[in-house]
TORLOPA-721533 format. One record per residue (C-alpha): x, y, z; residue in three letters. Coordinates in pm, whole numbers, plus 50000, padded with zeros to 5 digits. Example, Ala and Ser with C-alpha at 12.3 -4.5 7.8 and 13.67 -1.06 7.14 Angstrom:
REM residues 2
<rec <51230; 49550; 50780>; 'ALA'>;
<rec <51367; 49894; 50714>; 'SER'>;
This chain:
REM residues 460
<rec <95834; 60642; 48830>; 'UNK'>;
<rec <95790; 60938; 49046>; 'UNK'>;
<rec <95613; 61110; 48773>; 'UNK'>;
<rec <95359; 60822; 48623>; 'UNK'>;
<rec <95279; 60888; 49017>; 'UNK'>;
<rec <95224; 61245; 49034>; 'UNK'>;
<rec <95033; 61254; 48704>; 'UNK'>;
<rec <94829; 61031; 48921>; 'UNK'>;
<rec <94746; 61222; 49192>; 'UNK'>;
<rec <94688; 61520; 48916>; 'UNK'>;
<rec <94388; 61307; 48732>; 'UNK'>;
<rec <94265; 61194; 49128>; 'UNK'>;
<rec <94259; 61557; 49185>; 'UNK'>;
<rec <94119; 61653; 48872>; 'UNK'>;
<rec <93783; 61464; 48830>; 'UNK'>;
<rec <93557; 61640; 49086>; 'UNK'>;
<rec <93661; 61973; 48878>; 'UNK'>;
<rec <93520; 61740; 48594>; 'UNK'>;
<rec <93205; 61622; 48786>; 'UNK'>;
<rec <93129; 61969; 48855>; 'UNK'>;
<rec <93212; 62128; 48566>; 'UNK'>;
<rec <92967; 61888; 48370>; 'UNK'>;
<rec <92652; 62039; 48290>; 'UNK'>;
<rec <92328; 61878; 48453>; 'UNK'>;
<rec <92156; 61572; 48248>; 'UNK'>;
<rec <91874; 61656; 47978>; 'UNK'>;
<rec <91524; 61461; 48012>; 'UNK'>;
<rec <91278; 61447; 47685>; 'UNK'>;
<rec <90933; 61354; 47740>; 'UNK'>;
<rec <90761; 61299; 47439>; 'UNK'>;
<rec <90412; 61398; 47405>; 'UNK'>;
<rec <90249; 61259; 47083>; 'UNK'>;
<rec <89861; 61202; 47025>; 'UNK'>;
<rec <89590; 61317; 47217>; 'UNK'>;
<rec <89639; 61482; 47586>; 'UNK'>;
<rec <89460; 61216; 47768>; 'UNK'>;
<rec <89489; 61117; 48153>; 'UNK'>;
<rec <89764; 60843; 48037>; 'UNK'>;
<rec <89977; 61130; 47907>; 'UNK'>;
<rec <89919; 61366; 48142>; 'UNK'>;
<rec <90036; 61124; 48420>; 'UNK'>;
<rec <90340; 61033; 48211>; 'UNK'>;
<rec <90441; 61394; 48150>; 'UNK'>;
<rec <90368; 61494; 48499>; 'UNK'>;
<rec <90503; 61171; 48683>; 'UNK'>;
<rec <90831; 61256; 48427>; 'UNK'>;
<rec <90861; 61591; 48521>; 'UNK'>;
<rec <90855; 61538; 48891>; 'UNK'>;
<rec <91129; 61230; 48815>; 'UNK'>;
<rec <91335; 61492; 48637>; 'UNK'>;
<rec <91315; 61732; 48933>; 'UNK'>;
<rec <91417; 61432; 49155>; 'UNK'>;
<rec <91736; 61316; 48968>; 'UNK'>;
<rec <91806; 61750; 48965>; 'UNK'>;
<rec <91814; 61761; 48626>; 'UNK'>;
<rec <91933; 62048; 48439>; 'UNK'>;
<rec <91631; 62050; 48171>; 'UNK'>;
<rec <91327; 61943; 48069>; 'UNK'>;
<rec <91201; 61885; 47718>; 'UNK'>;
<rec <90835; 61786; 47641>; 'UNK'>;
<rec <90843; 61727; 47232>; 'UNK'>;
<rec <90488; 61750; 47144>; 'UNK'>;
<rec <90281; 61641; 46843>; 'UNK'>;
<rec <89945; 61661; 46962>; 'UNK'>;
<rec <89578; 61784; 46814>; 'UNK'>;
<rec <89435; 61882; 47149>; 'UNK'>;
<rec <89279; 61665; 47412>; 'UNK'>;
<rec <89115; 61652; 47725>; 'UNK'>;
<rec <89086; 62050; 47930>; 'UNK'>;
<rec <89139; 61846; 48249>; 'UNK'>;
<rec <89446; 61622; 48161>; 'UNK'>;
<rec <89597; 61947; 47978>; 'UNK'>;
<rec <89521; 62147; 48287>; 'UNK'>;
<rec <89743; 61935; 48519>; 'UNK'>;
<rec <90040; 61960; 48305>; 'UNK'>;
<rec <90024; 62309; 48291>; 'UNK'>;
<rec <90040; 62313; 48701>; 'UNK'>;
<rec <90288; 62109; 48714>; 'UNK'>;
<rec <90500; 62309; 48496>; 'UNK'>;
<rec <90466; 62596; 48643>; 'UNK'>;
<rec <90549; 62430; 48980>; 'UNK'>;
<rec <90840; 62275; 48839>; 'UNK'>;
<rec <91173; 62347; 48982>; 'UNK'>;
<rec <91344; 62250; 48672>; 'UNK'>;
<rec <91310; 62457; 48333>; 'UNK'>;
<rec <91040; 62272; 48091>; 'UNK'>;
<rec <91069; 62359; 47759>; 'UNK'>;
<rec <90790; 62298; 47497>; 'UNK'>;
<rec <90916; 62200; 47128>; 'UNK'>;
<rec <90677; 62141; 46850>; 'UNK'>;
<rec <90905; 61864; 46639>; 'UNK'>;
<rec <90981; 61708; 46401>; 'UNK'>;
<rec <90816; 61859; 46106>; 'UNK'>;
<rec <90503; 61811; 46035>; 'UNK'>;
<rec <90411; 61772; 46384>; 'UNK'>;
<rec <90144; 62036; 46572>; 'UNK'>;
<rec <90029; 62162; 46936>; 'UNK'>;
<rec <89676; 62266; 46838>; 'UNK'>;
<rec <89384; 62341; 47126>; 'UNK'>;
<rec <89557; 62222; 47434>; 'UNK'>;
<rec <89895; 62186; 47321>; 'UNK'>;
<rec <89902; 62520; 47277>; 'UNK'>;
<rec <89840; 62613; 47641>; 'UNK'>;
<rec <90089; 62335; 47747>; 'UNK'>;
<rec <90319; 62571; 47495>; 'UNK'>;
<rec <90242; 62892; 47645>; 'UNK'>;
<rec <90289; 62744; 48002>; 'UNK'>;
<rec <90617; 62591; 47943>; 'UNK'>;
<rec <90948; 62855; 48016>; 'UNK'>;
<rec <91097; 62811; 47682>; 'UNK'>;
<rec <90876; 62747; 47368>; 'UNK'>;
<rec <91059; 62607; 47038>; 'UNK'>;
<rec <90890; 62488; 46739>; 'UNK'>;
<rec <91047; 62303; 46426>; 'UNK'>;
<rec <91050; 62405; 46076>; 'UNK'>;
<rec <90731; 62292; 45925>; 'UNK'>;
<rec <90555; 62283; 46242>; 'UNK'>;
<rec <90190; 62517; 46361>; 'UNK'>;
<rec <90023; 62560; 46677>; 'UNK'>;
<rec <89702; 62763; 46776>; 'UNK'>;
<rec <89316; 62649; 46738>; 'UNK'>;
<rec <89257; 62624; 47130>; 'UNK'>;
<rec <88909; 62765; 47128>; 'UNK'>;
<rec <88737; 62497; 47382>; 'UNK'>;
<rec <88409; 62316; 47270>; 'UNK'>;
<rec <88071; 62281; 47468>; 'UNK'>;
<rec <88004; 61860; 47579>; 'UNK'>;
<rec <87671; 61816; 47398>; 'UNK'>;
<rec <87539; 61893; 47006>; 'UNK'>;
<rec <87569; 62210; 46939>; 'UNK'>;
<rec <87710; 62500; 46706>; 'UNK'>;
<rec <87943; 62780; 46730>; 'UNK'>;
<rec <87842; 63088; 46950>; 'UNK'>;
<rec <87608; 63340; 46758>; 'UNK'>;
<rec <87423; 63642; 46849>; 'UNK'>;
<rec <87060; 63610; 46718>; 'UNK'>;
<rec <86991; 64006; 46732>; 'UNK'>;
<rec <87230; 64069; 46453>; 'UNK'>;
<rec <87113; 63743; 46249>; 'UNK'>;
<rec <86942; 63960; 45996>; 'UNK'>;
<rec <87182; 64222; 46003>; 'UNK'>;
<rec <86962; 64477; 46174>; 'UNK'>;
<rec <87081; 64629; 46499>; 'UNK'>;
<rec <86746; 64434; 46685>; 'UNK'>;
<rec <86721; 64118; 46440>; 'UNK'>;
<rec <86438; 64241; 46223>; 'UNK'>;
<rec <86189; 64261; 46560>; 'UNK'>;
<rec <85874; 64439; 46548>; 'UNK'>;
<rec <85873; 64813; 46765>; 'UNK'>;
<rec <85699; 64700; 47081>; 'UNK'>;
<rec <85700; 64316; 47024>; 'UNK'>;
<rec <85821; 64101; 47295>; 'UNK'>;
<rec <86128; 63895; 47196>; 'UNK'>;
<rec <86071; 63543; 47100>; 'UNK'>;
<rec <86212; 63291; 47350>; 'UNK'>;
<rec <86580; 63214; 47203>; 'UNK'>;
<rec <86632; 62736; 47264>; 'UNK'>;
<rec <86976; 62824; 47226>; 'UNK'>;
<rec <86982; 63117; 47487>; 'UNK'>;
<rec <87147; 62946; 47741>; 'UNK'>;
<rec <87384; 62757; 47585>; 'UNK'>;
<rec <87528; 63019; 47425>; 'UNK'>;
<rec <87567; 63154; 47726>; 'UNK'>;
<rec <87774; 62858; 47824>; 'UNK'>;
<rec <87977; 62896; 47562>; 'UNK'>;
<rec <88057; 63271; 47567>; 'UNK'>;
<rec <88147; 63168; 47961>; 'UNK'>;
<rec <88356; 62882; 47857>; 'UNK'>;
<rec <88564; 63097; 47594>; 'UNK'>;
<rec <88573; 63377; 47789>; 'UNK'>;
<rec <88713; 63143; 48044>; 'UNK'>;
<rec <88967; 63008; 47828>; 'UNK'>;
<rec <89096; 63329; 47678>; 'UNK'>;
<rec <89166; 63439; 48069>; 'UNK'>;
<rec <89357; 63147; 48141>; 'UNK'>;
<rec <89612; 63171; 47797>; 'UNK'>;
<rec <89625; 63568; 47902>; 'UNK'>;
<rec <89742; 63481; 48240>; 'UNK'>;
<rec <90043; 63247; 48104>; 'UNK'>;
<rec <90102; 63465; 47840>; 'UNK'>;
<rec <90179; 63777; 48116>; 'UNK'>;
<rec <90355; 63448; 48322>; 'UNK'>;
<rec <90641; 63377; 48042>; 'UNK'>;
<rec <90635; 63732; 47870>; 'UNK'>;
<rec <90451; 63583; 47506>; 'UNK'>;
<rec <90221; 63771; 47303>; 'UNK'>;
<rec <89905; 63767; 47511>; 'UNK'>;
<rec <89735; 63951; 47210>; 'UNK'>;
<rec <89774; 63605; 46983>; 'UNK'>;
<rec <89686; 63393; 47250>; 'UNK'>;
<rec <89342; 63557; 47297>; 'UNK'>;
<rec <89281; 63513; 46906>; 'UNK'>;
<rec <89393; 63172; 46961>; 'UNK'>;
<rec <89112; 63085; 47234>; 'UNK'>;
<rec <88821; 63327; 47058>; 'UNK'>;
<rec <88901; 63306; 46702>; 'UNK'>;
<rec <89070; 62976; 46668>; 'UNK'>;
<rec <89386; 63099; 46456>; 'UNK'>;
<rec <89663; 62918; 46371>; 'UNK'>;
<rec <90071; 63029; 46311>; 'UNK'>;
<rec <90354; 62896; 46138>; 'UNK'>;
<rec <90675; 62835; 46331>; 'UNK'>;
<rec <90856; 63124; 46228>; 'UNK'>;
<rec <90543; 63289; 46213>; 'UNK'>;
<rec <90528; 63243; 46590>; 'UNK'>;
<rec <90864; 63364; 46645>; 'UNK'>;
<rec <90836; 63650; 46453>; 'UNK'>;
<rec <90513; 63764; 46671>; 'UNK'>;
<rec <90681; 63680; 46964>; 'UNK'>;
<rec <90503; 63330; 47086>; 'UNK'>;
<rec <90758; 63170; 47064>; 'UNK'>;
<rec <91159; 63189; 47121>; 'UNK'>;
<rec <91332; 62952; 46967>; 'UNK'>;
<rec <91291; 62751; 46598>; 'UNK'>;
<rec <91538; 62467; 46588>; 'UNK'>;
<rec <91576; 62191; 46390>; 'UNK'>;
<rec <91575; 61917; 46603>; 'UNK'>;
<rec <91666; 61859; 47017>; 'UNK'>;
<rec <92066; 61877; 46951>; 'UNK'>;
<rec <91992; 62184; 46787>; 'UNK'>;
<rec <91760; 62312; 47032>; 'UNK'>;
<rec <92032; 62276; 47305>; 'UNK'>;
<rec <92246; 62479; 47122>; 'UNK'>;
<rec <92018; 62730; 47085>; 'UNK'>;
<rec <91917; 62690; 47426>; 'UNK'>;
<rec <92282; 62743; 47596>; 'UNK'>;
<rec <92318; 63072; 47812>; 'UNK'>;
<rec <91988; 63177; 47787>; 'UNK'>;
<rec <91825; 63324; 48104>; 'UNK'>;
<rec <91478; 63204; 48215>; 'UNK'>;
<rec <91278; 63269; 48547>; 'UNK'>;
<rec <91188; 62966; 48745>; 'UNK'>;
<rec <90978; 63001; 49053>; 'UNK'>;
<rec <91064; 63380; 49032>; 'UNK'>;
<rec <91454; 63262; 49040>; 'UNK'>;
<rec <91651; 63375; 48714>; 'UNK'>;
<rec <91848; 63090; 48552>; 'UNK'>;
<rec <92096; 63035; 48323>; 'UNK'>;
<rec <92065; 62736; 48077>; 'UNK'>;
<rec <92383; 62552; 48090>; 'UNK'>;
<rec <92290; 62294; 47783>; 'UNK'>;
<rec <92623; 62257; 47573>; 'UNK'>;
<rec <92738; 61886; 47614>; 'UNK'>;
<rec <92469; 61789; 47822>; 'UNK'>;
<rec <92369; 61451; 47813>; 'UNK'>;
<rec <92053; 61381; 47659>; 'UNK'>;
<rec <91777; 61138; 47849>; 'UNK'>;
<rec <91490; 60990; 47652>; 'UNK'>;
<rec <91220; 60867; 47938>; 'UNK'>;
<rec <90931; 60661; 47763>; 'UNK'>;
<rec <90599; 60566; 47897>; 'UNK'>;
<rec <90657; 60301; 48150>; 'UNK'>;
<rec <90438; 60016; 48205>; 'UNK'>;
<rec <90153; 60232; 48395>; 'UNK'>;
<rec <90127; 60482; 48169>; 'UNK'>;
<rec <90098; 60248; 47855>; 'UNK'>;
<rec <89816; 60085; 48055>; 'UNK'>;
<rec <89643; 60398; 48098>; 'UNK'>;
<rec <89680; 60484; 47739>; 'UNK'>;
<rec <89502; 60151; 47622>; 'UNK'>;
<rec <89225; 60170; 47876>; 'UNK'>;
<rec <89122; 60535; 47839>; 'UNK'>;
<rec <89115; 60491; 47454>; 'UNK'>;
<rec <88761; 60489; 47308>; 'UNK'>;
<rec <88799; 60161; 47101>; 'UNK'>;
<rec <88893; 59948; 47395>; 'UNK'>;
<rec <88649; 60121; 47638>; 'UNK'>;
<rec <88393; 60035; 47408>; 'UNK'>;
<rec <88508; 59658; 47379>; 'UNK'>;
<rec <88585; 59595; 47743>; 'UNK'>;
<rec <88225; 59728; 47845>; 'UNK'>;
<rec <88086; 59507; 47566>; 'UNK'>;
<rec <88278; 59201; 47711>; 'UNK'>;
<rec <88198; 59300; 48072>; 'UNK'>;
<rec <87803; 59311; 47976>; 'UNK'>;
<rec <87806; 58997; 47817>; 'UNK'>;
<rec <88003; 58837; 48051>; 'UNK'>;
<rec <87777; 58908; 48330>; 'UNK'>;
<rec <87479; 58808; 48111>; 'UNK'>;
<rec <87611; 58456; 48064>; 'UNK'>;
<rec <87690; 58410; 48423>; 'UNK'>;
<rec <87374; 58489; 48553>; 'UNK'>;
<rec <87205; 58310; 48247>; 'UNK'>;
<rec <87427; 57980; 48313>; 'UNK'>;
<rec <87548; 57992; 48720>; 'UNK'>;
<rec <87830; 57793; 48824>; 'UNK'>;
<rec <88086; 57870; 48496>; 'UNK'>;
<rec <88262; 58166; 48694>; 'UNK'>;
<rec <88503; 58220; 48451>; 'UNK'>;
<rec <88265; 58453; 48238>; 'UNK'>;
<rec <88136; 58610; 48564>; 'UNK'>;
<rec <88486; 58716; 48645>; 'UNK'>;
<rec <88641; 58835; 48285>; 'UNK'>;
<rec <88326; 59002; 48306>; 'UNK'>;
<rec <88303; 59220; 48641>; 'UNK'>;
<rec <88663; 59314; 48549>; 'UNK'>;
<rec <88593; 59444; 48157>; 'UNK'>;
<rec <88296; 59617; 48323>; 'UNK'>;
<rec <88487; 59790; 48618>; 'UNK'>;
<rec <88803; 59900; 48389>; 'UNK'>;
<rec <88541; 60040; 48120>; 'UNK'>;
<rec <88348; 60232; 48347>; 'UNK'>;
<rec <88690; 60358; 48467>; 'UNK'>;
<rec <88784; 60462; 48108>; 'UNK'>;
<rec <88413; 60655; 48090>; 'UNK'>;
<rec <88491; 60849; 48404>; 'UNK'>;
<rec <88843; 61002; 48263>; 'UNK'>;
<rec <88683; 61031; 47910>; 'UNK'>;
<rec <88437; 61322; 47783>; 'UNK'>;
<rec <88146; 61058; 47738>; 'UNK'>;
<rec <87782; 61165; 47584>; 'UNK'>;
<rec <87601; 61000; 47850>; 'UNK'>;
<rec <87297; 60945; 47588>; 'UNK'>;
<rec <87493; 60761; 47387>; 'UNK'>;
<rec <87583; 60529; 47670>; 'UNK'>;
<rec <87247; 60504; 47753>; 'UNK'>;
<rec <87118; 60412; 47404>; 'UNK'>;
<rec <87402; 60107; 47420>; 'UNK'>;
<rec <87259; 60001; 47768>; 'UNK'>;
<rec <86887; 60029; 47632>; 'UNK'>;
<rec <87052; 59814; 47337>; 'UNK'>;
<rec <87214; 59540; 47489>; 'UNK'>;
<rec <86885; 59512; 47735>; 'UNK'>;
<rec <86649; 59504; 47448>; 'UNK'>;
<rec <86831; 59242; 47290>; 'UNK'>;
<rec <86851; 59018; 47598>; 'UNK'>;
<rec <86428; 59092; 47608>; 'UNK'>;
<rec <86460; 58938; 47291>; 'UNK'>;
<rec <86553; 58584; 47450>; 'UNK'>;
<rec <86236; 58610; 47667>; 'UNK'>;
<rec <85967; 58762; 47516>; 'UNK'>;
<rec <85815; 58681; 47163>; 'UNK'>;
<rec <85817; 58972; 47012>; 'UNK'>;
<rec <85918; 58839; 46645>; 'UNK'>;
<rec <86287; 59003; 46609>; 'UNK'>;
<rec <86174; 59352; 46704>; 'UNK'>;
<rec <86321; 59407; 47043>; 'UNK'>;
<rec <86646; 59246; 46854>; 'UNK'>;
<rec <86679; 59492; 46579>; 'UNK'>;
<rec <86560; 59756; 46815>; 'UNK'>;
<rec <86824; 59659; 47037>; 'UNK'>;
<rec <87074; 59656; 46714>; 'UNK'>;
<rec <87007; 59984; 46641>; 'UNK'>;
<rec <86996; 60124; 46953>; 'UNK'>;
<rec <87378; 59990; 46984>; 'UNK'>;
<rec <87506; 60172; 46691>; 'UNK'>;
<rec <87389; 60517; 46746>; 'UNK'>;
<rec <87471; 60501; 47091>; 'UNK'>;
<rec <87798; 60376; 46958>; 'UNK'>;
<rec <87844; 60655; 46710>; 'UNK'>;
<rec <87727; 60927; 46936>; 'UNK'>;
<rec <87976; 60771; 47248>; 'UNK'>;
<rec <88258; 61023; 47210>; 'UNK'>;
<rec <88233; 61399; 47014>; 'UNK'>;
<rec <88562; 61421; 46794>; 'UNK'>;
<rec <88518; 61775; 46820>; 'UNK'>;
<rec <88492; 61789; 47187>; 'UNK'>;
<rec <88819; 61614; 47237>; 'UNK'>;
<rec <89019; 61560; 46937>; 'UNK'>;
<rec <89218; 61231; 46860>; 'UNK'>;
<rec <88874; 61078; 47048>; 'UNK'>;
<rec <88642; 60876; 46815>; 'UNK'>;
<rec <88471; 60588; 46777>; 'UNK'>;
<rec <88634; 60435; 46402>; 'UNK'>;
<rec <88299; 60344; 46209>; 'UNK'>;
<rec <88454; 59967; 46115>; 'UNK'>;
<rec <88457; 59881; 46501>; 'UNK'>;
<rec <88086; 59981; 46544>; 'UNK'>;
<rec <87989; 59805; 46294>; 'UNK'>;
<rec <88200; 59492; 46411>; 'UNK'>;
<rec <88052; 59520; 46776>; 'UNK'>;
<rec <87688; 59541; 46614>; 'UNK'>;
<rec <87732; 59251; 46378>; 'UNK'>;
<rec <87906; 59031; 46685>; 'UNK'>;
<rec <87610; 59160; 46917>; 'UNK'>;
<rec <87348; 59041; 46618>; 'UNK'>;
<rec <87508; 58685; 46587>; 'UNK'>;
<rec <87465; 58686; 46958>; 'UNK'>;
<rec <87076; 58755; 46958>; 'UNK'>;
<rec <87021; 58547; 46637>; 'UNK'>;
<rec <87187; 58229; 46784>; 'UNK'>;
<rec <86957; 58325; 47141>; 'UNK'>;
<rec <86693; 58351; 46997>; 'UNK'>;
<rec <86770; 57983; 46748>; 'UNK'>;
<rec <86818; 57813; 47089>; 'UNK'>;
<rec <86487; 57950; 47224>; 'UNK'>;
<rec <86330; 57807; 46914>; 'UNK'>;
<rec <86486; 57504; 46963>; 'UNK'>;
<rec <86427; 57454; 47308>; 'UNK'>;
<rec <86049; 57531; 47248>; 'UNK'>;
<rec <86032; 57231; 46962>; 'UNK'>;
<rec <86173; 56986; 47189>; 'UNK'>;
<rec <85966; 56703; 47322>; 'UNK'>;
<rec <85868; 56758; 47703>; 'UNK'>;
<rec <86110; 56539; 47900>; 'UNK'>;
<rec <85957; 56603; 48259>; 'UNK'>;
<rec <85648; 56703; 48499>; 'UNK'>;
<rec <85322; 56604; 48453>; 'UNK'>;
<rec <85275; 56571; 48117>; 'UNK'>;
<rec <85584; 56347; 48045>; 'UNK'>;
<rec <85421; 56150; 48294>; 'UNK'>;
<rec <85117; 56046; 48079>; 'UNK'>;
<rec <85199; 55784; 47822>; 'UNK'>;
<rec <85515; 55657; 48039>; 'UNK'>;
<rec <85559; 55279; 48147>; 'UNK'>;
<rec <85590; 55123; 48488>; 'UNK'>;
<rec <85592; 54787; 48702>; 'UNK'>;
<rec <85335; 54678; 48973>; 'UNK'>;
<rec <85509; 54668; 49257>; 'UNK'>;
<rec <85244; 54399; 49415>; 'UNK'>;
<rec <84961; 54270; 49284>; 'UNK'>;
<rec <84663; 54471; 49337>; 'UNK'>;
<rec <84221; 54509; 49205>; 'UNK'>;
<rec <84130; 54923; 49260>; 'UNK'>;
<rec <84433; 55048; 49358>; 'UNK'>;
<rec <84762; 54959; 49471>; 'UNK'>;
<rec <85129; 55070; 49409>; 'UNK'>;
<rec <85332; 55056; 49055>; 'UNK'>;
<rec <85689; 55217; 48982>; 'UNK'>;
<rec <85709; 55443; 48685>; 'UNK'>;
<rec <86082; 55575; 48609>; 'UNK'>;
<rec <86209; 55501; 48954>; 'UNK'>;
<rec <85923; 55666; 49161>; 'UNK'>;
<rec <85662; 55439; 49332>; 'UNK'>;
<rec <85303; 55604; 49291>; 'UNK'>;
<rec <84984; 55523; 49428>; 'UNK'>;
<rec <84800; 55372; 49113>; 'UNK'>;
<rec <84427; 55306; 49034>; 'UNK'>;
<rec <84330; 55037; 48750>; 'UNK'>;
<rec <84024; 54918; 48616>; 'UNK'>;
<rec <84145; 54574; 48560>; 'UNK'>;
<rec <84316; 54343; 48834>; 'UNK'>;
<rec <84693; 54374; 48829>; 'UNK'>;
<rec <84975; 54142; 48966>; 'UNK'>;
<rec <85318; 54203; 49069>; 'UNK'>;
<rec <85618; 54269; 48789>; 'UNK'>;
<rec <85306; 54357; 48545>; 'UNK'>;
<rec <85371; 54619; 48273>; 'UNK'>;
<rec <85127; 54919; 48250>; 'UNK'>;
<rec <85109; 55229; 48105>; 'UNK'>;
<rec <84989; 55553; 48274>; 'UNK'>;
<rec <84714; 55715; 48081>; 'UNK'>;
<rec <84641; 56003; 48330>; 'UNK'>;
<rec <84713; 56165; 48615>; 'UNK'>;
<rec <84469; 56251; 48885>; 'UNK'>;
<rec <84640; 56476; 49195>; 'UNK'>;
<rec <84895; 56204; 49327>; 'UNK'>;
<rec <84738; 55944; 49182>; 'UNK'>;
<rec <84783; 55775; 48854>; 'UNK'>;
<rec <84524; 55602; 48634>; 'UNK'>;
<rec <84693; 55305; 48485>; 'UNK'>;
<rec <84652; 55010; 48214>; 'UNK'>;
<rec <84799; 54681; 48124>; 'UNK'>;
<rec <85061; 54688; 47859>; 'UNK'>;
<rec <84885; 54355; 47710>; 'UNK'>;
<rec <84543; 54361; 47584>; 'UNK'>;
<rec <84501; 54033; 47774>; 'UNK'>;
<rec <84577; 54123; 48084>; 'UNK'>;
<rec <84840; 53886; 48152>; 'UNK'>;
<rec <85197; 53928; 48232>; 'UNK'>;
């Protein structure tokens, strides 16, 4: 008995050694699609958790084409503020990190990569139409572009945009420099990332020294990972990984709303909804329930166009649109404001969001050509209605006056009093009347109304 007791107190004793001697949790964020401001507030928000709950590591598994230089941006601060270790891993196979995955890569203290797996392409693209960056003296291949001696040089369009762009890559190549020195990669690379948009093969990155680790998948990566030393907030660490419990956070409930709102499909509907929800409110006071769904599609979708890189033209052109075909309704103008209005809608549609500005954000070509067939029906059956409603016999005023029938209200030679559809008007007849006697106005004459007997006789 005495020693089922001590063994006991022994496993009593024991379990704080255990506690302690039980390497800090593991948290994987997964990053897949587009870096938008609904990802970037998951991965951040997620990092910060992990920091919270003093987590041992953190593991951002990305898959992404690129994204947003402002969403991107704040995940690379908040790594680098992190107190916990992030690493970046390119997985599974087939995944990438290209344009701003790859300076969420560079940023992170440990970058891994799965077999299969690329990263690079992070040279940053001008808002707007435009091409790549030239230099129009060597455009002939002559060192001064085929120019006269002495002749003033033609005014370049392009001049200053070019110049935007040359600032914007420059720009770019300083900030993937600056990590690269941070974590000790291959600054070299990173600057041929940015200017000439290259591209590298996982164990083509290792080899050149972009990345450390190639793993097969996050078990592997741990193993991998465990005892290596890494310098967080200028404190060196050693990864203590082996048996560490792995923690998969997903999106929670915010970030999944963020995701659908800032995606260009659904900004495009939900303005759509919120426009024509206002216009039948205003058109038909007193429903509310339009007004309402309306102001709120309208507010969330102008939300979704200030996180997104929108072409404000192309907004316009769907405002000028919508407006045109509402014109439609009100002025005769024989379908032209309508179609105008059509086709206004789909190239401001089209135009909306540059897939090369921000990859993973487009505009799919079925959708616009839903929302302009929906927005036709609309301005085909408004403009029906307006038919109709100009066809239809006049059913009040003046003229529906004229022809109506009535009741002397007493009996009466000039003029007197009758009652025509509930009103009593002062009347003026050629012909004595009598009370309760039928007539029939025949015109109207200020406030007065020129009346005859129903009967040809005269009698009642």
């Amino acid at each position: 008995m005495w020693l089922i007791r001590f063994c006991r107190v022994l496993l009593l004793a024991g379990w704080p050694l255990v506690a302690l001697a039980a390497p800090a949790p593991v948290v994987v964020l997964t990053l897949d699609g587009a870096v938008s401001p609904a990802t970037a507030d998951y991965a951040v928000r997620g990092i910060r958790r992990s920091a919270d709950q003093q987590a041992g590591l953190v593991i951002l598994q990305m898959d992404t084409p690129g994204g947003l230089d402002h969403s991107m941006r704040a995940v690379v601060k908040e790594i680098i503020a992190s107190p916990v270790p992030v690493v970046a891993f390119v997985a599974p196979g087939g995944a990438r990190a290209a344009s701003a995955g790859t300076y969420i890569l560079y940023a992170s203290h440990v970058a891994a990569m799965a077999p299969g797996t690329n990263l690079g392409a992070a040279t940053p693209v001008q808002i707007g139409i435009g091409g790549p960056e030239r230099e129009p003296a060597k455009a002939a291949g002559k060192p001064d572009g085929g120019a006269k001696k002495g002749a003033r040089p033609a005014p370049d369009a392009a001049a200053s945009k070019d110049t935007l762009t040359r600032k914007q890559v420059h720009d770019a190549a300083a900030y993937m420099r600056g990590l690269a020195q941070l974590r000790g990669r291959n600054a070299e690379w990173g600057e041929r990332a940015v200017r000439d948009a290259v591209s590298l093969s996982a164990a083509e990155a290792q080899k050149l020294k972009v990345i450390e680790v190639v793993a097969r998948d996050v078990s592997d990566l741990l193993a991998q990972l465990h005892g290596r030393k890494v310098t967080v907030q200028g404190v060196a660490r050693t990864l203590d990984t082996a048996g560490a419990q792995i923690e998969y956070v997903e999106p929670d409930w915010r970030s999944r709303l963020l995701a659908v709102i800032t995606d260009p499909s659904v900004a495009l509907i939900l303005m759509m909804i919120g426009l024509y929800g206002m216009l039948f409110e205003f058109s038909n006071p007193g429903f509310v329930l339009p007004g309402v769904v309306g102001a709120i599609c309208l507010l969330l979708a102008l939300f979704a166009f200030h996180m997104l890189p929108v072409n404000y033209a192309g907004l316009g052109l769907i405002l000028l649109g919508v407006a045109f075909m509402v014109a439609e309704a009100f002025v005769p103008s024989f379908g032209s404001l309508g179609i105008g209005g059509v086709v206004a809608l789909v190239i401001g549609a089209v135009i909306l969001f540059d897939p090369e500005v921000a990859p993973g954000y487009s505009i799919p070509l079925p959708l616009i050509a839903t929302v302009a067939a929906v927005s036709g029906a609309i301005m085909f059956l408004i403009v029906m209605m307006a038919v109709k409603a100009r066809q239809r016999p006049v059913v009040s005023g003046r003229e529906d006056l004229v022809g109506a029938g009535g009741e002397v209200v007493e009996n009466f030679t000039g003029e007197g009093w009758v009652r025509v559809r509930g009103e009593t008007w002062r009347a003026a007849s050629a012909t004595s009347l009598t009370h309760g006697q039928r007539v029939r106005v025949t015109r109207i004459d200020g406030l007065t109304l020129s009346v005859e007997s129903e009967q040809p006789d005269g009698g009642k």
